[in-house]
N, C-alpha and C positions, 0 to 999 in steps of 0.2 A: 471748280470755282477758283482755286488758289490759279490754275493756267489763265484764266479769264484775267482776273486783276491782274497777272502781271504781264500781259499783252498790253493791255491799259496802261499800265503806268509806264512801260516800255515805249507805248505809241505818245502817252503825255511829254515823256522826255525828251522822243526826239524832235516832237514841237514847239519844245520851249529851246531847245539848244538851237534850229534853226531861227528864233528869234532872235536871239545874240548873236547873232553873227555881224562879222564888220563889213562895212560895202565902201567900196571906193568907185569915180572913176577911172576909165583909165584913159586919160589925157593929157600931154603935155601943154595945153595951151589954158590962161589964162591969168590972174594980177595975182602976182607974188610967184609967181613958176618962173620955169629957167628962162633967161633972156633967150636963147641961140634954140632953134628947131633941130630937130635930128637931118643930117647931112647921108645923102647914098655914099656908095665904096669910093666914088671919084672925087668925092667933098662938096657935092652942091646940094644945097636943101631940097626936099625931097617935094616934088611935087603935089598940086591938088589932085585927088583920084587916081594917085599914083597903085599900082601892083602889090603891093607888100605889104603883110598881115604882121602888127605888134602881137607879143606873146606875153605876159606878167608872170613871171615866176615870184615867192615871198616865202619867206623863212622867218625864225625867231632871230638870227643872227647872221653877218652875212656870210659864213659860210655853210649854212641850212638849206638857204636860196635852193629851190624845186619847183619845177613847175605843177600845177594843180593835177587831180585826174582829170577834170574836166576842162580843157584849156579853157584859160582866159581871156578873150582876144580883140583885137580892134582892126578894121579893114579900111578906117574913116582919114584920111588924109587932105585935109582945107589947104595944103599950099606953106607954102614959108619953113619945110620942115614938122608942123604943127598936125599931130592927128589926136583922134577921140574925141573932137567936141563938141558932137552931135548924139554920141553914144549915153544909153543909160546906166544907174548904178550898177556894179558886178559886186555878188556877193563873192566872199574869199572864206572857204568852208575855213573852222578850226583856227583863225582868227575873229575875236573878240570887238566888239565894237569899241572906240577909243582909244584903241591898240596901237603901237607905234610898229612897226612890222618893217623886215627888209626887204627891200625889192631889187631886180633884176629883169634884162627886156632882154629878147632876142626875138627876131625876124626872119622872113624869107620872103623870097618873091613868089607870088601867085602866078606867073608863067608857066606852062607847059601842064597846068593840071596840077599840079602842087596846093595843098588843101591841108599839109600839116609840117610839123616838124621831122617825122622819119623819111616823109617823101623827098624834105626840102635838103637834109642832108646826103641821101642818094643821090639826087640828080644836082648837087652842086650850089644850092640854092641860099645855103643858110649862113645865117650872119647874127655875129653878139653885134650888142647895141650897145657902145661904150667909147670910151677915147680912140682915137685914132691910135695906131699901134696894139691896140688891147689883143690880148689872144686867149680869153675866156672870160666868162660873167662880170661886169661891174656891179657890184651890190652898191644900192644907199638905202639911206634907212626915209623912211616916212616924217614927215615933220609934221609941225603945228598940231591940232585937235585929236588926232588920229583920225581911226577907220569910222564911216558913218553907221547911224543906227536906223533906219527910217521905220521903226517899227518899237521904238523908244517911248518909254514912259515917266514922267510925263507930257513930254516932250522930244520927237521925233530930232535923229541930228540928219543932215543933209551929209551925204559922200562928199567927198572934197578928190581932187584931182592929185597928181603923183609929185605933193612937196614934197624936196630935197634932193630931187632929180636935177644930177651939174649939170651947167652948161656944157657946149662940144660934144656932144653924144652924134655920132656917127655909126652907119653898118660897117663893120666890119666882116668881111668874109670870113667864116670858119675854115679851115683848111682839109684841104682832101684827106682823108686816112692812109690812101699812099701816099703824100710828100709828110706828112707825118712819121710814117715808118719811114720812108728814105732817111729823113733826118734822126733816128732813132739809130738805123742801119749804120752812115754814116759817120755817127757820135761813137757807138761801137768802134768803127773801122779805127778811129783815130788813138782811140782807148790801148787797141791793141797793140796797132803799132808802135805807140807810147811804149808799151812794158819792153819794148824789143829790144 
């Protein structure tokens, strides 16, 4: 009897936790969002139906920023830079509704069969989503209401899209893991010769 109840109240709890949960879009387009759409590596706003899958990573702080287990993602691109805005709420486990949560994007192109992030970094694909020059995750934090609740009492809150997201957000390529170590190699080579 005592196992029975606490399968029970084990199975109540994790149904109430999944009610609290926050949901956002993920969108950059719409009034009050950033003026400027996300730009490909060459700087031109990224086309309608263009190849390339947004990814939302969120943390409590911006150095937390992780992507979810279950990615969270957007393949929706309307033109002008502007994707998501045809997409539905994404729930974000282990965030709170009303929550102000940090976020971070990264991308790749859907070309050659590529369908996630380990692929997209083998075969050369991946890119943070941040200022031109950037060379790892831009965090911003969530603004206005926070995360939605659509399952709110008494009253349902609607997901809202990714305010506080700058303007200028561009792909920027990730770099190889070899020109990485080259440059790693190299910084060594100079280190040493330095002591000489």
């Amino acid at each position: 009897m005592k196992k029975l109840i606490t399968i029970g109240a084990a199975v109540l709890l994790v149904n109430l936790s999944a009610l609290a949960q926050g949901t956002i879009l993920v969108s950059n387009i719409g009034p009050g969002l950033t003026t400027a759409g996300v730009k490909d590596a060459s700087g031109v706003l990224i086309g309608a139906g263009a190849a390339y899958t947004i990814e939302l990573l969120a943390g409590t702080t911006a150095a937390s920023v992780q992507p979810f287990t279950t990615a969270i993602t957007t393949s929706g691109w309307q033109g002008n830079g502007w994707f998501g805005a045809t997409d539905s709420e994404k729930v974000l486990p282990g965030f709170a509704a009303g929550s102000l949560p940090f976020f971070a994007l990264r991308a790749w192109s859907n070309s050659g069969g590529v369908t996630d992030w380990a692929a997209a970094l083998a075969q050369n694909q991946a890119f943070f989503v941040g200022p031109v020059g950037s060379s790892a995750y831009t965090a911003f934090q969530l603004t206005g209401g926070g995360l939605g609740n659509p399952n709110g009492q008494p009253t349902p809150t609607p997901a809202g899209q990714l305010f506080g997201m700058p303007s200028g957000f561009q792909l920027v390529p990730v770099p190889e893991p070899s020109t990485i170590m080259l440059g790693v190699l190299g910084a060594a080579a100079l280190l040493l010769r330095r002591r000489k």
